[in-house]
C-alpha positions as CSV (number, residue, x, y, z in Angstrom):
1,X,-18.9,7.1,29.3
2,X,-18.0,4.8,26.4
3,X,-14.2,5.2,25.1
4,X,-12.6,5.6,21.3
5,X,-9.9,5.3,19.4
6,X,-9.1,7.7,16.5
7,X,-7.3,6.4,13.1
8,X,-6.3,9.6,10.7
9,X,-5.1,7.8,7.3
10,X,-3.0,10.5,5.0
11,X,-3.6,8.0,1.5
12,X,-2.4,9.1,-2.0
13,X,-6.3,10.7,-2.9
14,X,-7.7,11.7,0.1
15,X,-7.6,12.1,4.1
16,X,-9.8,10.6,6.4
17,X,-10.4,10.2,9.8
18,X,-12.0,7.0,11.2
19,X,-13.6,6.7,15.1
20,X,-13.6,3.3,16.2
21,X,-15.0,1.5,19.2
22,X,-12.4,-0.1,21.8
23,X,-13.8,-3.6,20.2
24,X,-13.2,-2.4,16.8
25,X,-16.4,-1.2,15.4
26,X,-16.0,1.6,12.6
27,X,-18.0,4.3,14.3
28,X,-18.0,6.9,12.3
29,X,-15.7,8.6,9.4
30,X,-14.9,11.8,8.3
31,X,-13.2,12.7,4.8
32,X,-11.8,14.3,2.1
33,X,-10.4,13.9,-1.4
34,X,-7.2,16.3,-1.8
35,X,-4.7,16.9,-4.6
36,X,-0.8,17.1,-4.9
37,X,0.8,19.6,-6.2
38,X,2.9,19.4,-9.5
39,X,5.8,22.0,-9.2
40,X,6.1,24.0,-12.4
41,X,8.7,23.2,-14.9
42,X,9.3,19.8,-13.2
43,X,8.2,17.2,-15.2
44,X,6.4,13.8,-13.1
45,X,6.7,15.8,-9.8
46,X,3.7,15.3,-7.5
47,X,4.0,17.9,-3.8
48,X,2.3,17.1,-1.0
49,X,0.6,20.3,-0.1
50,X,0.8,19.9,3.8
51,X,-0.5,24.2,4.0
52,X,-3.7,22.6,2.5
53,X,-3.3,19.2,4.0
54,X,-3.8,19.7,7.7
55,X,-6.6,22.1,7.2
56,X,-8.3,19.2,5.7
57,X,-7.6,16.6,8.2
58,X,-8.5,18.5,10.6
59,X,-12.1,19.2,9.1
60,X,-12.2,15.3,9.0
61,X,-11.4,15.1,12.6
62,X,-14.6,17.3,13.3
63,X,-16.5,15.7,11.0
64,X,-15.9,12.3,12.5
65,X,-16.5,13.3,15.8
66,X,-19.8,15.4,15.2
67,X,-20.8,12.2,13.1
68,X,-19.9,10.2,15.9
69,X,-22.1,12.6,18.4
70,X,-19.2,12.1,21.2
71,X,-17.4,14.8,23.2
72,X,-13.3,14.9,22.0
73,X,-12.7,14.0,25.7
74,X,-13.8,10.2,24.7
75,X,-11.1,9.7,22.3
76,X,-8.4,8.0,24.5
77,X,-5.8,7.5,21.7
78,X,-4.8,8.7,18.1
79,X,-2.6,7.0,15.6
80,X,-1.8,7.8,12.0
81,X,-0.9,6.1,8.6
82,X,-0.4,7.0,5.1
83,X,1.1,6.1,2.0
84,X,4.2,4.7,1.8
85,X,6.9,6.5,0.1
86,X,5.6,9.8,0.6
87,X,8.5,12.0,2.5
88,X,8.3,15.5,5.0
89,X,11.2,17.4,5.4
90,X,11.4,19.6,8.8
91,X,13.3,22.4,9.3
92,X,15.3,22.9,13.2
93,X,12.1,24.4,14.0
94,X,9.6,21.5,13.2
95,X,8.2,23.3,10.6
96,X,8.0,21.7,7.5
97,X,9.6,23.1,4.1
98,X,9.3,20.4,1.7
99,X,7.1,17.2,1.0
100,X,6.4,15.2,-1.8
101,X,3.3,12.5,-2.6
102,X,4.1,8.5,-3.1
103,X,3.6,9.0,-6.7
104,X,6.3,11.7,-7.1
105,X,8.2,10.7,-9.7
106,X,10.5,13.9,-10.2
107,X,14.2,12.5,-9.7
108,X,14.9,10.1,-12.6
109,X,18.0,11.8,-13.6
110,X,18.8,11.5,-9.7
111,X,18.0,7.6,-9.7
112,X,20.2,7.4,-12.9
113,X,23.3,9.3,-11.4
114,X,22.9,7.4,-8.4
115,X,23.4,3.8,-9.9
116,X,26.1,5.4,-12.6
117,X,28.0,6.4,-9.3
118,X,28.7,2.8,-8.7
119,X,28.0,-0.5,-10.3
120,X,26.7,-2.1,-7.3
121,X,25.4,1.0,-5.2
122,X,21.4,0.2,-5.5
123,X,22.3,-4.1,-5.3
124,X,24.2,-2.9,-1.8
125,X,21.6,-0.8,-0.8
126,X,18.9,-3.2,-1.5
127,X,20.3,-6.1,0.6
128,X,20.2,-4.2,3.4
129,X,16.6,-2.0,2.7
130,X,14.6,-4.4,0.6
131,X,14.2,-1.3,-1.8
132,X,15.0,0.1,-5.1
133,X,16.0,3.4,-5.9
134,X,12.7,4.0,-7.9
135,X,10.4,4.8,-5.0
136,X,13.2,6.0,-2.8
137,X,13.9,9.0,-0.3
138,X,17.8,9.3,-1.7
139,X,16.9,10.3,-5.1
140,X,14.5,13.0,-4.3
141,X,16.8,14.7,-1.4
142,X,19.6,14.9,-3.8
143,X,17.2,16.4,-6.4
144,X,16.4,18.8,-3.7
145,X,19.7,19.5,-2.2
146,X,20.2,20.3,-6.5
147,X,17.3,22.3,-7.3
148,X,16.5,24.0,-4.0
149,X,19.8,24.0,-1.7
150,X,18.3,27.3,0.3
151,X,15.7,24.5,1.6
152,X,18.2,21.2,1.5
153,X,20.5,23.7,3.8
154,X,17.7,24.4,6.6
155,X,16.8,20.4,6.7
156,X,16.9,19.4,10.2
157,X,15.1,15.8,10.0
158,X,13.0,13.8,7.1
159,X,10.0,11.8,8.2
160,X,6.7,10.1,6.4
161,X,3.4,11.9,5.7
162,X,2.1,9.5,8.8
163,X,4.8,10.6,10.8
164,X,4.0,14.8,9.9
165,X,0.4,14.1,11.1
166,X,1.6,13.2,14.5
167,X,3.9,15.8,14.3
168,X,1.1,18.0,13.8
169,X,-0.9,16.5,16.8
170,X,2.0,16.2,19.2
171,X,5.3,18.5,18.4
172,X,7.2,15.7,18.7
173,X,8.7,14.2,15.0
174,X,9.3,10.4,14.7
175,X,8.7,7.5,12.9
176,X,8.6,4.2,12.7
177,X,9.9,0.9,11.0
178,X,7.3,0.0,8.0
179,X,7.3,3.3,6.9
180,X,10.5,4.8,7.6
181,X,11.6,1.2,5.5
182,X,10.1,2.6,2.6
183,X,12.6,5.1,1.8
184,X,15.3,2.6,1.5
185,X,17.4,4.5,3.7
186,X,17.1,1.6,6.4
187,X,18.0,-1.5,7.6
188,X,15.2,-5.0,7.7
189,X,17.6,-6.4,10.2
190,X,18.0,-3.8,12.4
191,X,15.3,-1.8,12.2
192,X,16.8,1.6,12.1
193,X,18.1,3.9,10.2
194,X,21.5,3.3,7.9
195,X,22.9,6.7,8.0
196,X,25.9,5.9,6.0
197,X,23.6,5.3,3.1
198,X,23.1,9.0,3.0
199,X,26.7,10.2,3.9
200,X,28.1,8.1,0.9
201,X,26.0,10.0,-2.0
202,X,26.6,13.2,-0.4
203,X,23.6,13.8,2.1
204,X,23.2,14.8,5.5
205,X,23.9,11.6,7.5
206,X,22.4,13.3,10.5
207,X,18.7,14.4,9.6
208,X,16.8,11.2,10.2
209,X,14.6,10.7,13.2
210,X,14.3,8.8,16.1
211,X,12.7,5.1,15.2
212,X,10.2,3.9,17.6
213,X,8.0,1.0,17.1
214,X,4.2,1.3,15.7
215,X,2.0,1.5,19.2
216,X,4.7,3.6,21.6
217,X,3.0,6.6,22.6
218,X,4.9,9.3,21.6
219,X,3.2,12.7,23.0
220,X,-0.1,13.9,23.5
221,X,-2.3,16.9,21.4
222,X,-0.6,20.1,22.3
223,X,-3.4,22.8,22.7
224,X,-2.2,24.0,19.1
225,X,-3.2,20.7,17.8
226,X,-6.5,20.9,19.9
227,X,-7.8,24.4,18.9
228,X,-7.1,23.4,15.4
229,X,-8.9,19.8,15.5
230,X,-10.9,20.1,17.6
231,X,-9.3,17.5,20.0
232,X,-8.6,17.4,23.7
233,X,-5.3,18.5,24.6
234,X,-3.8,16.1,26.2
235,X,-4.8,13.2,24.3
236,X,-2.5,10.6,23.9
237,X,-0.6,10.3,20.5
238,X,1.0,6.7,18.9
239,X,3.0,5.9,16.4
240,X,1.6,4.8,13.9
241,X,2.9,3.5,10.1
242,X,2.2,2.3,6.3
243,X,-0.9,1.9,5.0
244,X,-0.6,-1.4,3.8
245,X,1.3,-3.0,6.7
246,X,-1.2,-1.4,9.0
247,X,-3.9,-2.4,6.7
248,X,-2.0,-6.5,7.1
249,X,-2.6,-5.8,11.1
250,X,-6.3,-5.0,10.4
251,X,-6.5,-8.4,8.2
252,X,-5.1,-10.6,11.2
253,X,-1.8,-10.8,8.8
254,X,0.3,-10.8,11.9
255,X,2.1,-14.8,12.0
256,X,5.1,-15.7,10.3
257,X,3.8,-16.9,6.4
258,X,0.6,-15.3,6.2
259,X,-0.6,-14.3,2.8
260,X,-2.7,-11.3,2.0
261,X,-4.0,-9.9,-1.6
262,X,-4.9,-5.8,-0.7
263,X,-6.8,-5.4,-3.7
264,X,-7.4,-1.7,-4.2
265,X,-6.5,0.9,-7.1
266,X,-3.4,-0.6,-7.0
267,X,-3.1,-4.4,-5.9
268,X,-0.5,-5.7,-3.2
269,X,0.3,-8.9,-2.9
270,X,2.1,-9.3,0.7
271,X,3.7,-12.7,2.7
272,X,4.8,-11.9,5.8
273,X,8.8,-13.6,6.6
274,X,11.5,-13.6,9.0
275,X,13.1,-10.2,9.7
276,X,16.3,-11.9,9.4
277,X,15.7,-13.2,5.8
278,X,17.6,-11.3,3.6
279,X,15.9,-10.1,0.4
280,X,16.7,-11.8,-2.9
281,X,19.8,-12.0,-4.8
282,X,18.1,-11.1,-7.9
283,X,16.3,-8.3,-6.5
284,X,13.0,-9.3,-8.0
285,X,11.0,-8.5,-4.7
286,X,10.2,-5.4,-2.4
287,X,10.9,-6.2,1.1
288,X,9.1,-3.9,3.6
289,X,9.6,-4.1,7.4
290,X,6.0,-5.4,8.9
291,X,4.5,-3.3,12.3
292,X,4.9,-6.5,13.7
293,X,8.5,-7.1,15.1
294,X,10.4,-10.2,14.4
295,X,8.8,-9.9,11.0
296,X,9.6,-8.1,7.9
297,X,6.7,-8.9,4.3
298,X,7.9,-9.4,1.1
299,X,5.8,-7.8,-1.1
300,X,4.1,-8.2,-4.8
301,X,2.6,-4.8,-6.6
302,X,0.1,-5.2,-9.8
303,X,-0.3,-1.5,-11.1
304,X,-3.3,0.3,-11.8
305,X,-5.9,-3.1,-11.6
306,X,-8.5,-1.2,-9.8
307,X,-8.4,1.7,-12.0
308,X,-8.1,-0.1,-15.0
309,X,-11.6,-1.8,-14.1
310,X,-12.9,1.9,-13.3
311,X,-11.6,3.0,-16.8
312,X,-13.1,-0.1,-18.6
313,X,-16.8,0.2,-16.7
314,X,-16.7,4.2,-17.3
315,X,-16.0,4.0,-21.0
316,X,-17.4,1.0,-22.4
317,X,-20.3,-0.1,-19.8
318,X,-22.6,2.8,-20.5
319,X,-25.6,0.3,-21.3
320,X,-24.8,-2.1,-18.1
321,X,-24.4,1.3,-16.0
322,X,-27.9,2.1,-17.0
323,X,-29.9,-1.3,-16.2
324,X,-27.6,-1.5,-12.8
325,X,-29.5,1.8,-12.2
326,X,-33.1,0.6,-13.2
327,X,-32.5,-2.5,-11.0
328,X,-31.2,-0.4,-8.0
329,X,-27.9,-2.3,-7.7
330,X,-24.0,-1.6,-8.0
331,X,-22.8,-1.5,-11.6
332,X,-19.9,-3.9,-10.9
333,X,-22.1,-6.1,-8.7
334,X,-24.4,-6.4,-12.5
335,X,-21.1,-7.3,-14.3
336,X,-20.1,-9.8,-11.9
337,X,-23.8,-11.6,-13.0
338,X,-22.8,-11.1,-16.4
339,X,-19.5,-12.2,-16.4
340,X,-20.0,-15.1,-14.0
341,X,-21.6,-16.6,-17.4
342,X,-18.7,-15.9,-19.3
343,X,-16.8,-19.0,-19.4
344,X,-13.2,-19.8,-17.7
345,X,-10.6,-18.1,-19.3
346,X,-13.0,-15.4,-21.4
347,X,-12.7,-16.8,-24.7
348,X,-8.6,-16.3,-24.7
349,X,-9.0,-12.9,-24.0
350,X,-5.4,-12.0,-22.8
351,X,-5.5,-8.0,-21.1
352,X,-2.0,-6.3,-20.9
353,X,-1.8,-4.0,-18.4
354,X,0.4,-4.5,-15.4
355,X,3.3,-6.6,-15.6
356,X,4.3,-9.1,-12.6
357,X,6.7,-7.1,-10.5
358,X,10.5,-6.6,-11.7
359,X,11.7,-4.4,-9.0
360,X,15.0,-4.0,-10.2
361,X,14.4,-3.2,-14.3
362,X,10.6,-2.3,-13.9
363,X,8.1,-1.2,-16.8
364,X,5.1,-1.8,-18.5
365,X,3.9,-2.7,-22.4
366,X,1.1,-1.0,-24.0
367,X,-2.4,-1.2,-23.0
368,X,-4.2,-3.5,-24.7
369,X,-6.5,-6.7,-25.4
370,X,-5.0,-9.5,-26.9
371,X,-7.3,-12.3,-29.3
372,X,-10.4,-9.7,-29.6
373,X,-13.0,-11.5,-32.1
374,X,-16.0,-10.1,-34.0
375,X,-17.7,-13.1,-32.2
376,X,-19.4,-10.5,-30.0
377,X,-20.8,-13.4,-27.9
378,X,-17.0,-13.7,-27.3
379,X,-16.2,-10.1,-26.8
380,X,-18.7,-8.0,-25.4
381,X,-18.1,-6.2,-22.4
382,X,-19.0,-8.7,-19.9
383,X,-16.5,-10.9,-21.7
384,X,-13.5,-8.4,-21.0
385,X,-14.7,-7.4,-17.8
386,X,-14.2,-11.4,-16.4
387,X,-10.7,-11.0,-18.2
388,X,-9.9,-8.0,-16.7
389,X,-11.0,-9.9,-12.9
390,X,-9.0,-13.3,-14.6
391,X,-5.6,-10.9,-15.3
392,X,-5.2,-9.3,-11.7
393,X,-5.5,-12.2,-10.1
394,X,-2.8,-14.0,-12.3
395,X,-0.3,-11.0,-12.0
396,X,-1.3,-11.5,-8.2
397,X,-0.2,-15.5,-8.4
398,X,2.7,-15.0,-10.7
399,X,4.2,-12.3,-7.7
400,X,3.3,-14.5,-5.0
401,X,4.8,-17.5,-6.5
402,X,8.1,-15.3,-7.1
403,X,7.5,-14.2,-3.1
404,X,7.7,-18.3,-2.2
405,X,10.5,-19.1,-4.7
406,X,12.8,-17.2,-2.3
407,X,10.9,-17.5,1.3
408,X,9.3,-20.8,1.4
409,X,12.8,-22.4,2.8
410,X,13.0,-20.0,5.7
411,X,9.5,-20.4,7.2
412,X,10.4,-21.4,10.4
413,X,12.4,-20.3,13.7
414,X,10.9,-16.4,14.3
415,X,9.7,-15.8,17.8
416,X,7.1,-14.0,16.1
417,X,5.1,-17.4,15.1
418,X,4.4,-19.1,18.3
419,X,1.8,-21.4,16.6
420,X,0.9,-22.6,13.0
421,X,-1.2,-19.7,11.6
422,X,-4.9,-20.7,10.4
423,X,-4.4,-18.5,7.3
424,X,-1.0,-20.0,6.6
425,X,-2.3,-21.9,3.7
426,X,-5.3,-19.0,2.9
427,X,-5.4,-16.0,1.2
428,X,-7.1,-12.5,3.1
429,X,-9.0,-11.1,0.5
430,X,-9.0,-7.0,1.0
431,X,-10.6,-4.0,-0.8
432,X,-12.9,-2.7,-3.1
433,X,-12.2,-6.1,-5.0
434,X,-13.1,-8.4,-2.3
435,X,-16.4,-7.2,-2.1
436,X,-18.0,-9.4,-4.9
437,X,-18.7,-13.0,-5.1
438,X,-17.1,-13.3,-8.6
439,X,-13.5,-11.6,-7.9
440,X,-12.6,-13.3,-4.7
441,X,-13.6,-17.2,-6.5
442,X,-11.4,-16.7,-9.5
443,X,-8.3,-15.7,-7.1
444,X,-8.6,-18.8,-5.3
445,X,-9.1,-20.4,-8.2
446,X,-6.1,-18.8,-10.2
447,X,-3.8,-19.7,-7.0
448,X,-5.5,-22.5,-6.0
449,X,-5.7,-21.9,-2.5
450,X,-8.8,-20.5,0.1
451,X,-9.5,-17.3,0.0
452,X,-10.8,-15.3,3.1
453,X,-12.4,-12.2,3.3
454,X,-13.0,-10.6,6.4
455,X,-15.7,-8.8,8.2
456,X,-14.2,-5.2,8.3
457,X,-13.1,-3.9,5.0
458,X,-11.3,-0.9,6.3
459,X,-8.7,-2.5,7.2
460,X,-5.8,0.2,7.0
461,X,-8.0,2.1,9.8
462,X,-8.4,-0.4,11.7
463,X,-4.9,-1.3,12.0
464,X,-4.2,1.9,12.6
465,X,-6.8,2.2,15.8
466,X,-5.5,-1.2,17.6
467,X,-1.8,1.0,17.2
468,X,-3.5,3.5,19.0
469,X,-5.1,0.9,21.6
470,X,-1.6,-0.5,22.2
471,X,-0.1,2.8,23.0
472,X,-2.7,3.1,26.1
473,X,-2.8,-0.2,27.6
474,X,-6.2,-0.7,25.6
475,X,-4.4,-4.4,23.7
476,X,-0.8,-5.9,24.8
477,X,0.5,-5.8,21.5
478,X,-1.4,-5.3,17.6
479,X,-1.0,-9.3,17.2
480,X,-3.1,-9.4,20.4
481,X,-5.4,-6.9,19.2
482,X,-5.7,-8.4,15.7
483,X,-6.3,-12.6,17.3
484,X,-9.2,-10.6,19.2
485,X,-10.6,-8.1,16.6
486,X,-10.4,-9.7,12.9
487,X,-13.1,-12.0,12.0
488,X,-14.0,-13.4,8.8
489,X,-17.5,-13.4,6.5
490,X,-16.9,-15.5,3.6
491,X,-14.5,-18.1,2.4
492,X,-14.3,-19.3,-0.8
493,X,-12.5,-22.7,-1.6
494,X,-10.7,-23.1,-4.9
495,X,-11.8,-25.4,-7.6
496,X,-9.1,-27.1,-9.1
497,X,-10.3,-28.5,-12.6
498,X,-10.3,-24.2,-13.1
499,X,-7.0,-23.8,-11.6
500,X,-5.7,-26.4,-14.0
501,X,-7.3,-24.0,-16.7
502,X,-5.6,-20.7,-15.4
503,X,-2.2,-22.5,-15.2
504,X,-2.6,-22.6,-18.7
505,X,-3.6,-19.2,-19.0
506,X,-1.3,-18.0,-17.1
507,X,2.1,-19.2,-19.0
508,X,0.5,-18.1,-22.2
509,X,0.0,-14.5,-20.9
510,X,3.8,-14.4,-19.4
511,X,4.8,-15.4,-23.2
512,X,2.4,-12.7,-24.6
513,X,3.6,-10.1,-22.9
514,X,7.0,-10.8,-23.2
515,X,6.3,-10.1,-26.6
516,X,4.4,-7.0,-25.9
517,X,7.7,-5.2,-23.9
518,X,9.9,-5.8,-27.0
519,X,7.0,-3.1,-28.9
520,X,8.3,-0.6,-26.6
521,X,11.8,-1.8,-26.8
522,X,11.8,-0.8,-30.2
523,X,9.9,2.7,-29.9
524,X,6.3,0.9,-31.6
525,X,4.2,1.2,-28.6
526,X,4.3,3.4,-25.6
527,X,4.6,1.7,-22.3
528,X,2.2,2.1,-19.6
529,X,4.2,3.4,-17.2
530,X,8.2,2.9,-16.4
531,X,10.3,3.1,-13.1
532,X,12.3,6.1,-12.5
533,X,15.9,5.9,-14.4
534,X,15.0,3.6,-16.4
């Protein structure tokens, strides 16, 4: 009787739950698109509705394993991950009574107070956690300990929405390094918790979790969890963690100076370093802890490129949509063909959407295209489609660049890189992006480096199922399981007379856009989008 690992994934739009083989084979997927909650009256608040929430995944867990056609007895080993940033507070019960999304937003005033407090609180902070107070777990539990203190008061322990899965599963609440990381309440060096961080703006020092390491097994399914799931008690449960480190495991980003592009809704930009590299003094990057100990991965985000190609193709490609559809082929696989004709650069077209990432003062110009014509050979839609492809891939090269400024000196000495890594010099290609031919050739051009896409494009899943190998025996460690697993389909080599090109294209845009964030500045234009507190 064949055995299988389960990965449940908790992202920002939907659950799932993904059966794999113990050789890494997808087997079969079951999921669900859900929605947060926005509380009323609170302004950029986003819930995580875990009443809902578990309902669902467990309707996903079914659905995998009738899709699968296996009996629950197969599954050997579950793990979890979710989206970073997302929080669970637990009462002394293990119940939870309070949760918010990634994207929750609800505690400006909080982030502002906080850095008011003291001059250097968030640059102290951040030299230990890698992390602002934007996407932090401070700011929101003093917003709660303010606007609910009935719920602050029964607060027994705060955890990650991957962490409240397998509390779900097992009884037993803990998390794990690159998540718990996220919240900034936590150290890169050590790994743990900084409780202090908490007791010195007025929080409970003493509701944070044990820490174990992604692929300790941590329980098994109580009967609960198995009348519910439709799992078999006893099932062994693992820690899991964040998406997008999980997702680096499932990309073989596991040596010392890997590079990965995650290009998704959102694009990430990740390099993995020493643990004992201490972020930078300007505070430019995010600094996450990796699943992989001994290493920590500096991190690049470039807001909203996936969507912003969705938006484009859904409101101006109505025509293209239409002969895609005669031809029986992908809409954005027929702009690729179009735009591959469009030449280098798109005519000047300059998009501004995302900025490159300014973690510590961070927001957005307008939306816009910059040197339109009425040439419409010059800008048509396949035209602004290659310069939408052309932007996120320079936002990508300007935040890895910035990543190497500060980490390119320190490459060396982590126990974690036992051998020179064949991607060291390469890019892994992930995503919905990487799965053109057009996309993945103008990021190596635009960085000048290779570009490598591998075979399994679920990445996040499959990180998330060698966790769950590693917790029962199944792999000696996730670098193990990812040197044995990952393989590659495509590579594509950068031409250089193009990079050359986008150099150029690149230092004009920085200029541009400079330009564009002084219209906000002074109230003309609205930005796209703006960190907490700022």
């Amino acid at each position: 009787m064949e055995n299988y690992l389960l990965a449940i994934d908790a992202g920002t739009g939907s659950g799932r739950a993904v059966l794999f083989d113990l050789q890494g084979s997808q087997i079969s997927v079951g999921q669900e698109e859900w929605q947060h909650l926005a509380e009323d009256g609170v302004d950029n608040s986003m819930g995580f509705d875990f009443d809902n929430d578990w309902p669902l995944l467990c309707r996903c867990i079914k659905l995998a394993i009738q899709n699968a056609n296996i009996s629950p007895q197969q599954i050997i080993a579950i793990s979890a991950t979710s989206m970073r940033e997302g929080i669970v507070v637990f009462d002394q019960d293990g119940q939870e009574i309070w949760a918010v999304a990634n994207v929750d937003a609800r505690a400006s005033e909080q982030v502002m107070a906080l850095k008011e407090s003291s001059p250097d609180i968030e640059y102290r902070d951040y030299q230990q956690s890698g992390q602002t107070f934007a996407l932090g777990a401070l700011p929101r539990l003093l917003w709660l300990k303010e606007h609910h203190p009935e719920l602050y008061d029964q607060a027994h322990s705060v955890a990650m929405i991957s962490d409240w899965v397998l509390a779900k599963l097992s009884g037993v609440i803990a998390t794990d390094p690159s998540n718990a990381g996220t919240t900034g309440i936590f150290s890169l060096a050590t790994r743990n918790w900084v409780p202090e961080m908490a007791k010195e703006v007025g929080l409970n020092p003493e509701i944070f979790p044990p820490v174990v390491e992604t692929g300790t097994k941590i329980g098994e399914v109580t009967a609960q969890a198995a009348s519910e799931s439709g799992l078999s008690a006893g099932t062994a449960v693992v820690m899991g963690g964040g998406d997008v480190q999980l997702g680096a495991a499932g990309l073989g980003v596991v040596n010392l100076g890997d590079i990965a592009v995650l290009g998704g809704s959102f694009w990430q930009q990740v390099v993995n370093i020493n643990a004992k590299m201490p972020p930078p003094e300007d505070m430019s990057i995010r600094v996450n802890p990796h699943v992989i100990t001994g290493l920590s991965q500096a991190e690049g985000i470039t807001f909203f490129s996936g969507l912003v190609m969705h938006w484009f193709v859904d409101a101006f490609c109505h025509l293209e949509k239409q002969l895609a559809e005669e031809r029986g082929i992908d809409v954005y696989a027929y702009m690729e063909e179009l735009a591959e004709q469009v030449p280098v650069g798109s005519y000047d077209i300059l998009p501004i959407f995302s900025d490159a990432m300014h973690y510590d003062h961070w927001y957005h110009a307008a939306p816009s295209f910059i040197n339109l014509s009425l040439d419409v050979d010059k800008s048509n839609p396949a035209c602004l489609f290659r310069s939408l492809q052309e932007n996120a891939c320079i936002v990508s090269a300007i935040n890895l660049e910035n990543i190497q400024a500060f980490s390119q000196p320190n490459t060396a000495g982590s126990a974690a890189a036992s051998k020179p890594s064949e991607a060291e010099q390469a890019i892994v290609f992930a995503g919905g992006a990487s799965k053109g031919f057009l996309w993945p050739q103008i990021l190596a051009d635009v960085t000048g480096k290779k570009v490598k896409i591998p075979k399994v494009k679920e990445a996040t899943s499959l990180g998330c199922a060698m966790a769950a190998g590693v917790g029962v025996g199944i792999y000696a460690s996730i670098k193990e399981a990812a040197d044995s697993i990952v393989s590659w389909e495509k590579e594509y080599q950068p031409n250089m007379d193009n990079y050359v090109k986008y150099q150029a294209l690149k230092e004009k845009w920085i200029q541009v856009y400079e330009q564009q964030l002084k219209l906000v500045d002074k109230g003309l234009t609205n930005s796209m989008w703006q960190a907490p507190g700022l």
